[in-house]
PDB file of N, CA, C and O in Angstrom:
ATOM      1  N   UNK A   1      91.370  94.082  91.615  1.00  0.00           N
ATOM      2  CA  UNK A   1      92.239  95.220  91.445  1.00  0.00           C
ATOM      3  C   UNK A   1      92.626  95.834  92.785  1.00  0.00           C
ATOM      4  O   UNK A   1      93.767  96.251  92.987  1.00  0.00           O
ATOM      5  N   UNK A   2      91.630  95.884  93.719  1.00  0.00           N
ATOM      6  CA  UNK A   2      91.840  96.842  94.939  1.00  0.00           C
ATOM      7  C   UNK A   2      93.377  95.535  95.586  1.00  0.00           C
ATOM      8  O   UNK A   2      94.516  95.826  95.953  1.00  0.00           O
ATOM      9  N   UNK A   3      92.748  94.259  95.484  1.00  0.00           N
ATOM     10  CA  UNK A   3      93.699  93.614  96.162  1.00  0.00           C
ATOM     11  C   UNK A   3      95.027  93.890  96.144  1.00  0.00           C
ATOM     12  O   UNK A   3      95.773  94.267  97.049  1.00  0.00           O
ATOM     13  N   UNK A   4      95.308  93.561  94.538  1.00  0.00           N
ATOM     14  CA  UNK A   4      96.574  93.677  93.654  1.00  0.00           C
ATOM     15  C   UNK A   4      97.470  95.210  94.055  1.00  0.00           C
ATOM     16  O   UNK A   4      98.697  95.316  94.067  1.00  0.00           O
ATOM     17  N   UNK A   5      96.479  96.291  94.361  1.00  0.00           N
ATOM     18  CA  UNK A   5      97.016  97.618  94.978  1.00  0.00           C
ATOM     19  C   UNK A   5      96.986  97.434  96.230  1.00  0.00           C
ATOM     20  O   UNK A   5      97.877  98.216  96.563  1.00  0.00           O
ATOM     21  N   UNK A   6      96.671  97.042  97.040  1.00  0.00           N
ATOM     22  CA  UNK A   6      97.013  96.682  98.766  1.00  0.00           C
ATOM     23  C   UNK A   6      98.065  95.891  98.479  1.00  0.00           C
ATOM     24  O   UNK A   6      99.054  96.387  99.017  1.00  0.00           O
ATOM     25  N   UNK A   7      98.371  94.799  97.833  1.00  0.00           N
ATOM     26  CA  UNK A   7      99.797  94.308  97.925  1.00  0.00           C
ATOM     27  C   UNK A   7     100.971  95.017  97.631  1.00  0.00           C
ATOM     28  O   UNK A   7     101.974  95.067  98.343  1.00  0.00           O
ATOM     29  N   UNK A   8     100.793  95.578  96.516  1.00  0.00           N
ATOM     30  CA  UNK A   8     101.567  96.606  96.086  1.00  0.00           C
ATOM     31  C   UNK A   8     102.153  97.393  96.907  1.00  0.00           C
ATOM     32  O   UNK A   8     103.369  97.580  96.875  1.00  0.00           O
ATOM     33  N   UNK A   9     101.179  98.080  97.938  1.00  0.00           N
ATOM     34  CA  UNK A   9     101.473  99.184  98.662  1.00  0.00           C
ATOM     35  C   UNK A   9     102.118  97.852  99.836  1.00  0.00           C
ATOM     36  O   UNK A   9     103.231  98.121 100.289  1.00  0.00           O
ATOM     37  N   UNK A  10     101.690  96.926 100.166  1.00  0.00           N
ATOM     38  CA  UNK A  10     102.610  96.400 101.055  1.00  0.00           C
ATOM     39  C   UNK A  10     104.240  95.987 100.988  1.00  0.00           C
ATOM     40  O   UNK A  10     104.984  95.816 101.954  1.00  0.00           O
ATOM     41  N   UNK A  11     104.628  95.859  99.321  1.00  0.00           N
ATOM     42  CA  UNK A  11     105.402  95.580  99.291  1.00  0.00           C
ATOM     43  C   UNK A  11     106.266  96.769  99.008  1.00  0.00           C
ATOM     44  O   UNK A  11     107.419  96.637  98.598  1.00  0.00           O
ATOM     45  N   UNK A  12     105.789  97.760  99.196  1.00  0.00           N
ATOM     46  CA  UNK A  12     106.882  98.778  98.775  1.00  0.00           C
ATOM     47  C   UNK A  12     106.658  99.392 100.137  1.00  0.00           C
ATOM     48  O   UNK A  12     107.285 100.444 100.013  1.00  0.00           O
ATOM     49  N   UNK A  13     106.304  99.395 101.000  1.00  0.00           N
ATOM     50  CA  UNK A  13     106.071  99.964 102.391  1.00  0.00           C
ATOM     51  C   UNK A  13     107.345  98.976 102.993  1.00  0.00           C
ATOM     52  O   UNK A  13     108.097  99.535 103.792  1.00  0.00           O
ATOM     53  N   UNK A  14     107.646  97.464 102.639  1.00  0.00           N
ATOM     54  CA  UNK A  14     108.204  96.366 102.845  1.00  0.00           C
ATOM     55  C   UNK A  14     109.808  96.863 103.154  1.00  0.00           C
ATOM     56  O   UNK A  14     110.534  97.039 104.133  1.00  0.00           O
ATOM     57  N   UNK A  15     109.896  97.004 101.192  1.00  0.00           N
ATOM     58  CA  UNK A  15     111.118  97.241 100.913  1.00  0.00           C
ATOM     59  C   UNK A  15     111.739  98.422 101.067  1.00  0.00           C
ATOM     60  O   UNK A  15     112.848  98.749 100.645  1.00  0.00           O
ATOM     61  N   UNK A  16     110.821  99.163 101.812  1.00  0.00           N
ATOM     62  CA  UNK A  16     111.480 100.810 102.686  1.00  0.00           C
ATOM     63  C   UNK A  16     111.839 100.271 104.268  1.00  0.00           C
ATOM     64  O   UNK A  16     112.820 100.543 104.959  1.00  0.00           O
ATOM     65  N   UNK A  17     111.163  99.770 104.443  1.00  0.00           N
ATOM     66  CA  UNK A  17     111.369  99.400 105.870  1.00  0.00           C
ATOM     67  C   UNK A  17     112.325  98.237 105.920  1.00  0.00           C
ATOM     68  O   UNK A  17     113.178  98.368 106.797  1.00  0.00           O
ATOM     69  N   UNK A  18     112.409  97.075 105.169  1.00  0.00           N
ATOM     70  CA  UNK A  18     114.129  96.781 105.322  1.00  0.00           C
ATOM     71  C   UNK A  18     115.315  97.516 104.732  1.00  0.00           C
ATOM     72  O   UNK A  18     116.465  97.161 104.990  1.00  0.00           O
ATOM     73  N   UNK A  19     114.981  98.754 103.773  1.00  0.00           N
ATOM     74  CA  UNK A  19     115.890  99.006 103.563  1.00  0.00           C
ATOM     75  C   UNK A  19     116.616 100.342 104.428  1.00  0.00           C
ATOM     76  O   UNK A  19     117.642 100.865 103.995  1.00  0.00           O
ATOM     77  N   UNK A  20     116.071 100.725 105.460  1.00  0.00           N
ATOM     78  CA  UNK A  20     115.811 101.284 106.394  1.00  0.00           C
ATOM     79  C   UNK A  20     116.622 100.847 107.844  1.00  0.00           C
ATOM     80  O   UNK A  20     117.479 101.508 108.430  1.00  0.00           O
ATOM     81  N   UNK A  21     116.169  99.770 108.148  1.00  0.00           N
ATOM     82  CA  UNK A  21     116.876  98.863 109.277  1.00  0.00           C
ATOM     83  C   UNK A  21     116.103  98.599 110.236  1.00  0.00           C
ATOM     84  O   UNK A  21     116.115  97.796 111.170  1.00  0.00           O
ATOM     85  N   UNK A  22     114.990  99.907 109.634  1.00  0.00           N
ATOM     86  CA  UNK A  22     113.870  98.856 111.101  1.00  0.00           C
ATOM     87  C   UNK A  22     113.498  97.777 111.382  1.00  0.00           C
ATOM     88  O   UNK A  22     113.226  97.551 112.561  1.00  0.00           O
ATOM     89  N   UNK A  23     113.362  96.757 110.403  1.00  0.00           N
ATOM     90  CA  UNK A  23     112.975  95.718 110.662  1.00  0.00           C
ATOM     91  C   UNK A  23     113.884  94.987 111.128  1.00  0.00           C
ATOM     92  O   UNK A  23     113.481  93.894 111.524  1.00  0.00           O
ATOM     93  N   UNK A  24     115.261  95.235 111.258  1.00  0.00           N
ATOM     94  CA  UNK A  24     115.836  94.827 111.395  1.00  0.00           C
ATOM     95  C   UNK A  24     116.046  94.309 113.190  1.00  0.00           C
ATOM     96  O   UNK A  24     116.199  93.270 113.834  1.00  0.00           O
ATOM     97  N   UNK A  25     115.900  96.192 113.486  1.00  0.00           N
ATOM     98  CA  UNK A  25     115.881  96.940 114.843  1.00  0.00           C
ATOM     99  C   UNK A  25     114.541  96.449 115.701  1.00  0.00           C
ATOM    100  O   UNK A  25     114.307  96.437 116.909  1.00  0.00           O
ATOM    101  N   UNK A  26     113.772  96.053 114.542  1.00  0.00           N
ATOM    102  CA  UNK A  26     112.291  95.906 115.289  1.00  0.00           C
ATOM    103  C   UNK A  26     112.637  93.764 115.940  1.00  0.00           C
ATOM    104  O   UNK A  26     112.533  93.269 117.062  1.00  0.00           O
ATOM    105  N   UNK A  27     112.935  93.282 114.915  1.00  0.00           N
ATOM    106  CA  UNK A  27     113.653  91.918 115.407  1.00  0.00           C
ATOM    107  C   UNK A  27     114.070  91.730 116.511  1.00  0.00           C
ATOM    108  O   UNK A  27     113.727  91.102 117.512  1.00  0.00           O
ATOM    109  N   UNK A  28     115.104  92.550 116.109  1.00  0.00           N
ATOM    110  CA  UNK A  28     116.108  92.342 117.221  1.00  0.00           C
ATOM    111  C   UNK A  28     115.301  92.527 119.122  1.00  0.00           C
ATOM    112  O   UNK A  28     115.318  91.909 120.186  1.00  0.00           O
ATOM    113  N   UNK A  29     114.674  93.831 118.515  1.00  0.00           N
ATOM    114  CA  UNK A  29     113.724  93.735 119.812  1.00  0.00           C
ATOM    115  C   UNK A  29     113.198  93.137 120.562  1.00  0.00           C
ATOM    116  O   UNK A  29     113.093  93.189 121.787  1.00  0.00           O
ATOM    117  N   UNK A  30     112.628  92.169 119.373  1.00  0.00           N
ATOM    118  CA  UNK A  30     111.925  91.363 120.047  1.00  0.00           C
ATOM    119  C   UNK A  30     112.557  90.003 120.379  1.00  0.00           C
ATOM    120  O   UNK A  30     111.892  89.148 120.964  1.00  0.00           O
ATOM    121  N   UNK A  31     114.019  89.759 119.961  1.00  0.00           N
ATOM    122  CA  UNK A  31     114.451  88.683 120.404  1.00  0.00           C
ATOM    123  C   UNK A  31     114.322  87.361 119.374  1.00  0.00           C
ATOM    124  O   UNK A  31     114.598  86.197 119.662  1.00  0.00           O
ATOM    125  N   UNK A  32     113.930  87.766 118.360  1.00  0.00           N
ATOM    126  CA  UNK A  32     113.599  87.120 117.362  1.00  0.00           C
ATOM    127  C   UNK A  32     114.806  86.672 116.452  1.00  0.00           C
ATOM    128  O   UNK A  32     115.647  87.527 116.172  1.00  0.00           O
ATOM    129  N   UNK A  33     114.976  85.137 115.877  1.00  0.00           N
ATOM    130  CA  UNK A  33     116.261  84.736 115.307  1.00  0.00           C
ATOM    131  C   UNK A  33     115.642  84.536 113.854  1.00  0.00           C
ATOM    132  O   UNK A  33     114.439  84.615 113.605  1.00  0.00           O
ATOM    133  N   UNK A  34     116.608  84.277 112.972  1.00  0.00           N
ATOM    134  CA  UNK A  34     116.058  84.560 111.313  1.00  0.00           C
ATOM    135  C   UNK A  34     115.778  82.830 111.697  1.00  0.00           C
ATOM    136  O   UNK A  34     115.357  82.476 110.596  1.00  0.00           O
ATOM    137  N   UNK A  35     115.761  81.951 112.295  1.00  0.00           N
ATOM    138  CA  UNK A  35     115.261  80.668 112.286  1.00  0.00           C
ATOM    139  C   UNK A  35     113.870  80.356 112.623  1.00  0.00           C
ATOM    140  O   UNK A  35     113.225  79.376 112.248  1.00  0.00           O
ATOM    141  N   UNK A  36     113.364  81.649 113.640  1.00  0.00           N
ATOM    142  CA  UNK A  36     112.079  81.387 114.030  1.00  0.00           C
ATOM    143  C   UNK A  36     111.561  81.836 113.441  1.00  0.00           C
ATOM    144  O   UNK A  36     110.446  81.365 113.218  1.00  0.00           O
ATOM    145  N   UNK A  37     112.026  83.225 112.667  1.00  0.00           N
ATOM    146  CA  UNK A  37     110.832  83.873 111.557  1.00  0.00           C
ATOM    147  C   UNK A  37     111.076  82.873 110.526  1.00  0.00           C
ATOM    148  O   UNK A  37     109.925  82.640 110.155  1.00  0.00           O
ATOM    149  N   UNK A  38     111.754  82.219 109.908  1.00  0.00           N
ATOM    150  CA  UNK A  38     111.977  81.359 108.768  1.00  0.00           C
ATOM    151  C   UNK A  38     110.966  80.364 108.924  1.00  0.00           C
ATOM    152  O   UNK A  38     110.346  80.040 107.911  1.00  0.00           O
ATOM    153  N   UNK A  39     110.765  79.967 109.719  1.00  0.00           N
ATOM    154  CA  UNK A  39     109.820  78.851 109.962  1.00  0.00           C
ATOM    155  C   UNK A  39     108.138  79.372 110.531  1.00  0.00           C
ATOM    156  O   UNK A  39     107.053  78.813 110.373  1.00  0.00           O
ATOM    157  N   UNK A  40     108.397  80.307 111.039  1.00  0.00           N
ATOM    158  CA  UNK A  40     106.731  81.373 111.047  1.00  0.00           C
ATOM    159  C   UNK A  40     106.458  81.776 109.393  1.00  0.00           C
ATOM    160  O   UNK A  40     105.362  81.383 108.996  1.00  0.00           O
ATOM    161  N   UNK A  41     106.995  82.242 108.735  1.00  0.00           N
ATOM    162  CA  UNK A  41     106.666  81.967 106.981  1.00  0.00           C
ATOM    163  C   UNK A  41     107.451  81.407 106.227  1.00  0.00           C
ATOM    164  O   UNK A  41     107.875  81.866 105.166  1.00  0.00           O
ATOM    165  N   UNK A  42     107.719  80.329 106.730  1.00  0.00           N
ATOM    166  CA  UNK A  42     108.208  79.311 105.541  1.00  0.00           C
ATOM    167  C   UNK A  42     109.329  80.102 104.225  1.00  0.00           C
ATOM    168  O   UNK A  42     109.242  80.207 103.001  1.00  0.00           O
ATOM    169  N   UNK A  43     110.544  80.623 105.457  1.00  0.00           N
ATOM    170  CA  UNK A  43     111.633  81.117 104.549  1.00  0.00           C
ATOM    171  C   UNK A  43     112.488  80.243 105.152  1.00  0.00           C
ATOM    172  O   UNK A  43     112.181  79.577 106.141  1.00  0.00           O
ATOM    173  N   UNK A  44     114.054  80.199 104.344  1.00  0.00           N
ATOM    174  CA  UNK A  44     115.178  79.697 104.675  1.00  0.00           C
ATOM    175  C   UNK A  44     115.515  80.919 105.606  1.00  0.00           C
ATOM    176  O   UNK A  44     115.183  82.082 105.379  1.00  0.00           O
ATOM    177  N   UNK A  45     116.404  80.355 106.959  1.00  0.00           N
ATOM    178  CA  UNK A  45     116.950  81.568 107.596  1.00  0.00           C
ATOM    179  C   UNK A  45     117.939  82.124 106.865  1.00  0.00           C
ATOM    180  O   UNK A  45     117.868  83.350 106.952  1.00  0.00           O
ATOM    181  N   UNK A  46     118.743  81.797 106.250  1.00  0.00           N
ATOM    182  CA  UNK A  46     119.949  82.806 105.486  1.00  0.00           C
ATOM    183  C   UNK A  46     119.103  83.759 104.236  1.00  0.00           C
ATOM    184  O   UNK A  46     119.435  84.874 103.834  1.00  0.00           O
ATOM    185  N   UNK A  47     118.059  83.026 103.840  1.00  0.00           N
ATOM    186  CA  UNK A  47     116.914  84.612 103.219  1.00  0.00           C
ATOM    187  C   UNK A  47     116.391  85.194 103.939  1.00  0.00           C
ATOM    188  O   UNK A  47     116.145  86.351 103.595  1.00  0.00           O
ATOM    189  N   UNK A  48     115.991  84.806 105.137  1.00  0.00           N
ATOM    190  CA  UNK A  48     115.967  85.897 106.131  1.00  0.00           C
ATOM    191  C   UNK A  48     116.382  86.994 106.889  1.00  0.00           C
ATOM    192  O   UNK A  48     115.843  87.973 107.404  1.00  0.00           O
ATOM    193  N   UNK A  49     117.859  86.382 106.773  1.00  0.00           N
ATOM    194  CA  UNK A  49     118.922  87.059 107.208  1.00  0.00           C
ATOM    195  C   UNK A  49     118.863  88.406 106.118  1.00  0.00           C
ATOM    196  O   UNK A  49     118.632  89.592 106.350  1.00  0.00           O
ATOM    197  N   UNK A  50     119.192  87.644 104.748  1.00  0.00           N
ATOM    198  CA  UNK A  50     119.614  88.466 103.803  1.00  0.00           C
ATOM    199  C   UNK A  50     118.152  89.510 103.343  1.00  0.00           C
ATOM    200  O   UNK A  50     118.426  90.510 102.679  1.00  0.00           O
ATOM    201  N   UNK A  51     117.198  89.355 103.566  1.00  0.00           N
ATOM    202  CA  UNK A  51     115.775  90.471 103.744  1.00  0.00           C
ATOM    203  C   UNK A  51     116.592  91.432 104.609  1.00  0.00           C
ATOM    204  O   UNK A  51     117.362  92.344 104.308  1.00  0.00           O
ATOM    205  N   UNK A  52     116.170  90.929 105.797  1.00  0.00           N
ATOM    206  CA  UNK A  52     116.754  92.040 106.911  1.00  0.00           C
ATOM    207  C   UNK A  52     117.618  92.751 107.011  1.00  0.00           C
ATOM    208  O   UNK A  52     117.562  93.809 107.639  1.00  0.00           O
ATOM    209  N   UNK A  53     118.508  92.365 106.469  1.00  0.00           N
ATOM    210  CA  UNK A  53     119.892  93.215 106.239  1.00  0.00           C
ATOM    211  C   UNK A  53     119.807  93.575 105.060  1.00  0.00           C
ATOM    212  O   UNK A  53     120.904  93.685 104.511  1.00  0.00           O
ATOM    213  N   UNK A  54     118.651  93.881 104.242  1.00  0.00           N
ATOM    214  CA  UNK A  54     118.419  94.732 102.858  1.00  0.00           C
ATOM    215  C   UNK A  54     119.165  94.570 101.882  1.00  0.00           C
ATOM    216  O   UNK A  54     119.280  95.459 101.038  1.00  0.00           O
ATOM    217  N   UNK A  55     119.965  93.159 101.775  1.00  0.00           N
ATOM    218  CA  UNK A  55     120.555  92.772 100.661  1.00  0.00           C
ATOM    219  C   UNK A  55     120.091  91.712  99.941  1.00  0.00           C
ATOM    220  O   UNK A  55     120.984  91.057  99.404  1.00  0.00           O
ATOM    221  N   UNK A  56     118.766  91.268  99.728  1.00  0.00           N
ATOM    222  CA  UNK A  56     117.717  90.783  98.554  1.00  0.00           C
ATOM    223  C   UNK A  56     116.076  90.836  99.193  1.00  0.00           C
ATOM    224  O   UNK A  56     115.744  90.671 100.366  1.00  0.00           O
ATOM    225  N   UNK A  57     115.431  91.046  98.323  1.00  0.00           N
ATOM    226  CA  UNK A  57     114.130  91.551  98.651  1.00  0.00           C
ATOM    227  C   UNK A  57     113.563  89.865  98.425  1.00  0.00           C
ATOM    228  O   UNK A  57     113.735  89.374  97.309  1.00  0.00           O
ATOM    229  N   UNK A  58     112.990  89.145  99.358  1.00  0.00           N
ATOM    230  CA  UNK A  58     112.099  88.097  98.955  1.00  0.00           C
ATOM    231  C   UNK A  58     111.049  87.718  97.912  1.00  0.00           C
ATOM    232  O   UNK A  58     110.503  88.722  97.455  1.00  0.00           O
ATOM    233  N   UNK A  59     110.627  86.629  97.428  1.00  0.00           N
ATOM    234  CA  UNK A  59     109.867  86.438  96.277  1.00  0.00           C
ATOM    235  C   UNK A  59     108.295  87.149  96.884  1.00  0.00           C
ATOM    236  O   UNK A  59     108.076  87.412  98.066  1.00  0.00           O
ATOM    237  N   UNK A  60     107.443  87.334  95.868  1.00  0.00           N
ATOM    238  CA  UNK A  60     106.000  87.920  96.441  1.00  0.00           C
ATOM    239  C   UNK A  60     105.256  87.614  97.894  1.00  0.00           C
ATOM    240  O   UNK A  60     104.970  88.394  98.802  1.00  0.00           O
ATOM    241  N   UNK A  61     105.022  85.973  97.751  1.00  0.00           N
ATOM    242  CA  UNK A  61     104.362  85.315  98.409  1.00  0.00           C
ATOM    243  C   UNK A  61     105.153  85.177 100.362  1.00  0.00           C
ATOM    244  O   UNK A  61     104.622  84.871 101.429  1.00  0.00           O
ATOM    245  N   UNK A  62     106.399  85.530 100.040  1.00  0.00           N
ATOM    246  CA  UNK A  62     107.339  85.379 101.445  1.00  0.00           C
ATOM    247  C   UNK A  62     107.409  87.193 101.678  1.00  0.00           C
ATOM    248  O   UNK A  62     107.093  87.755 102.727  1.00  0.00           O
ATOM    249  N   UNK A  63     107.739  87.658 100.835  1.00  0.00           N
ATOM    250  CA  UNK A  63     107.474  89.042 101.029  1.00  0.00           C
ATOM    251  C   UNK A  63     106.451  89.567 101.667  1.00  0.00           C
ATOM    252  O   UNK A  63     106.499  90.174 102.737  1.00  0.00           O
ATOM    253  N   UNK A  64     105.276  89.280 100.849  1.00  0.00           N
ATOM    254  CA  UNK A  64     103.653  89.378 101.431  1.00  0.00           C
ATOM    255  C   UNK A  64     103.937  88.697 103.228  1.00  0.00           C
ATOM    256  O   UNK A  64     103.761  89.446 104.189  1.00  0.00           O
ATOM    257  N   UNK A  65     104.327  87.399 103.394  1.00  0.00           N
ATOM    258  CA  UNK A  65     103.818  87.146 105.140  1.00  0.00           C
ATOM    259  C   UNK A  65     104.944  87.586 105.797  1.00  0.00           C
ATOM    260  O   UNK A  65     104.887  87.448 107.019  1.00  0.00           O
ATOM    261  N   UNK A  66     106.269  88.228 105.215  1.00  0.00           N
ATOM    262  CA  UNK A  66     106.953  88.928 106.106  1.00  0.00           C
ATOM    263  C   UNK A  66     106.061  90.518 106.473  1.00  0.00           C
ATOM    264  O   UNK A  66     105.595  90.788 107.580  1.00  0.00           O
ATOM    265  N   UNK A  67     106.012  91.116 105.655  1.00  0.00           N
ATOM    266  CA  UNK A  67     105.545  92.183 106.024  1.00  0.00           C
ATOM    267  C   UNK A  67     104.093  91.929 106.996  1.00  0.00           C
ATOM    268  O   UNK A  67     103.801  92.775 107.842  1.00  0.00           O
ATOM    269  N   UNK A  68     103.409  90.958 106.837  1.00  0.00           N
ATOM    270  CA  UNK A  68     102.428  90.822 107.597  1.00  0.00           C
ATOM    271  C   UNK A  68     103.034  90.657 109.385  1.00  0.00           C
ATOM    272  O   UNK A  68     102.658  91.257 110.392  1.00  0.00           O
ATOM    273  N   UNK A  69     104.191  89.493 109.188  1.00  0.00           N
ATOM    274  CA  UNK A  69     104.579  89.439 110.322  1.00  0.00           C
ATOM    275  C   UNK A  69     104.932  90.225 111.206  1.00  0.00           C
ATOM    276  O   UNK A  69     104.600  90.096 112.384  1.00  0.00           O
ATOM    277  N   UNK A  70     106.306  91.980 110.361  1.00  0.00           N
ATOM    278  CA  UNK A  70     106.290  92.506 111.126  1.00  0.00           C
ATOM    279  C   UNK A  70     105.285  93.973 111.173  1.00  0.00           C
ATOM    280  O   UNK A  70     105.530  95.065 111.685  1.00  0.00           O
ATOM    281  N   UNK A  71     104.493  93.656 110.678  1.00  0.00           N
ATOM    282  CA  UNK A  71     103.026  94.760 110.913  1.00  0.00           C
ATOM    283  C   UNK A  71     102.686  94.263 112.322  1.00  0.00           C
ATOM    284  O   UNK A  71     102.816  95.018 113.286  1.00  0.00           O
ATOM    285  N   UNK A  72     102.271  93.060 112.449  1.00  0.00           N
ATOM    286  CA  UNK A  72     101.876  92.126 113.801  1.00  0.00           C
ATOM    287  C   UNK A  72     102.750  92.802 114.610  1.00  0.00           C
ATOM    288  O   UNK A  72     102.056  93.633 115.195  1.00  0.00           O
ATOM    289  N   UNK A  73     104.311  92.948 115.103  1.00  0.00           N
ATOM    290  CA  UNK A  73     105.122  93.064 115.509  1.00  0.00           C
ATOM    291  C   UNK A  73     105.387  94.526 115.994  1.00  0.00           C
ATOM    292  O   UNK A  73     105.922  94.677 117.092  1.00  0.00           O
ATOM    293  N   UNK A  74     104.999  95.750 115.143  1.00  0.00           N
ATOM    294  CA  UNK A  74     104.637  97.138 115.317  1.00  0.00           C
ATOM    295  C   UNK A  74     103.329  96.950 116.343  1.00  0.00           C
ATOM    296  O   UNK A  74     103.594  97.136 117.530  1.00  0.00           O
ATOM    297  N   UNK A  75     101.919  96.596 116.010  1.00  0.00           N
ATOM    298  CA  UNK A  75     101.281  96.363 116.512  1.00  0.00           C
ATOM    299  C   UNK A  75     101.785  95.922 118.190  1.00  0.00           C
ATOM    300  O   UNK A  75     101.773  96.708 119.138  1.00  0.00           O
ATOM    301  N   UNK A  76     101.979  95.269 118.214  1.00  0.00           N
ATOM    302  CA  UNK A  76     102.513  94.181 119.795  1.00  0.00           C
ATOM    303  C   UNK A  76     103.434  95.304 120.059  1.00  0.00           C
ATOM    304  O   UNK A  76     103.242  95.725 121.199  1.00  0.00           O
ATOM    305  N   UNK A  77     104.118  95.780 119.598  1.00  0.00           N
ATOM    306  CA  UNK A  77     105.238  97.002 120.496  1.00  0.00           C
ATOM    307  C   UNK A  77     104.323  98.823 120.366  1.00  0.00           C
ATOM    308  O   UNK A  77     104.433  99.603 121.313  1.00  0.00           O
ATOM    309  N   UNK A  78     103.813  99.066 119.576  1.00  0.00           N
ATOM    310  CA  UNK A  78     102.765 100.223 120.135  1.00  0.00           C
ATOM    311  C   UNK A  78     102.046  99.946 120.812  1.00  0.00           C
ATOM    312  O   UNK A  78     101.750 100.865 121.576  1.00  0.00           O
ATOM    313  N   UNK A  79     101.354  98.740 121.023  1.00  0.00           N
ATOM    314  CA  UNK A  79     100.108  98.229 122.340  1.00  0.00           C
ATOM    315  C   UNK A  79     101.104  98.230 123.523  1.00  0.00           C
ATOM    316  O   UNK A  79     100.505  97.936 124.557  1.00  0.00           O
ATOM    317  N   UNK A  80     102.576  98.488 123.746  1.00  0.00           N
ATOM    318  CA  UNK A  80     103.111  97.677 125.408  1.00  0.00           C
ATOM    319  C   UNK A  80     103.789  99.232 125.717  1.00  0.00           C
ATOM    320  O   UNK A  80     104.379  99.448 126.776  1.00  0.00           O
TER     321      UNK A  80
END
């Protein structure tokens, strides 16, 4: 149960933050192309694209390691 509510809260923390643009803004930062994140979790880049630009929310399992990815990514830019 606790799990199932940590995902939860990740994925709606997710879908505020692309729908938002940070993640978008946070990408871009880093220089990052929807080809390299596509292939860091095993998305197509044009669903990548289309996450980021908050016009379809990814299935669970791609959802889940995007948001992991850019948690990593907050992390690495509050540490510099």
């Amino acid at each position: 149960m606790a799990k199932e509510t940590e995902e939860l809260a990740t994925l709606v923390w997710l879908r505020q933050y692309l729908r938002s643009g940070n993640a978008r803004e946070l990408v871009d930062e880093f220089g990052l192309s929807c080809v390299a994140i596509g292939e860091i979790i095993d998305l197509t880049p044009s669903n990548v694209w289309n996450a980021l630009a908050g016009k379809q929310f990814p299935r669970r399992p791609a959802a889940l390691r995007l948001a992991r990815l850019l948690e990593q990514l907050e992390v690495v830019r509050l540490g510099s």
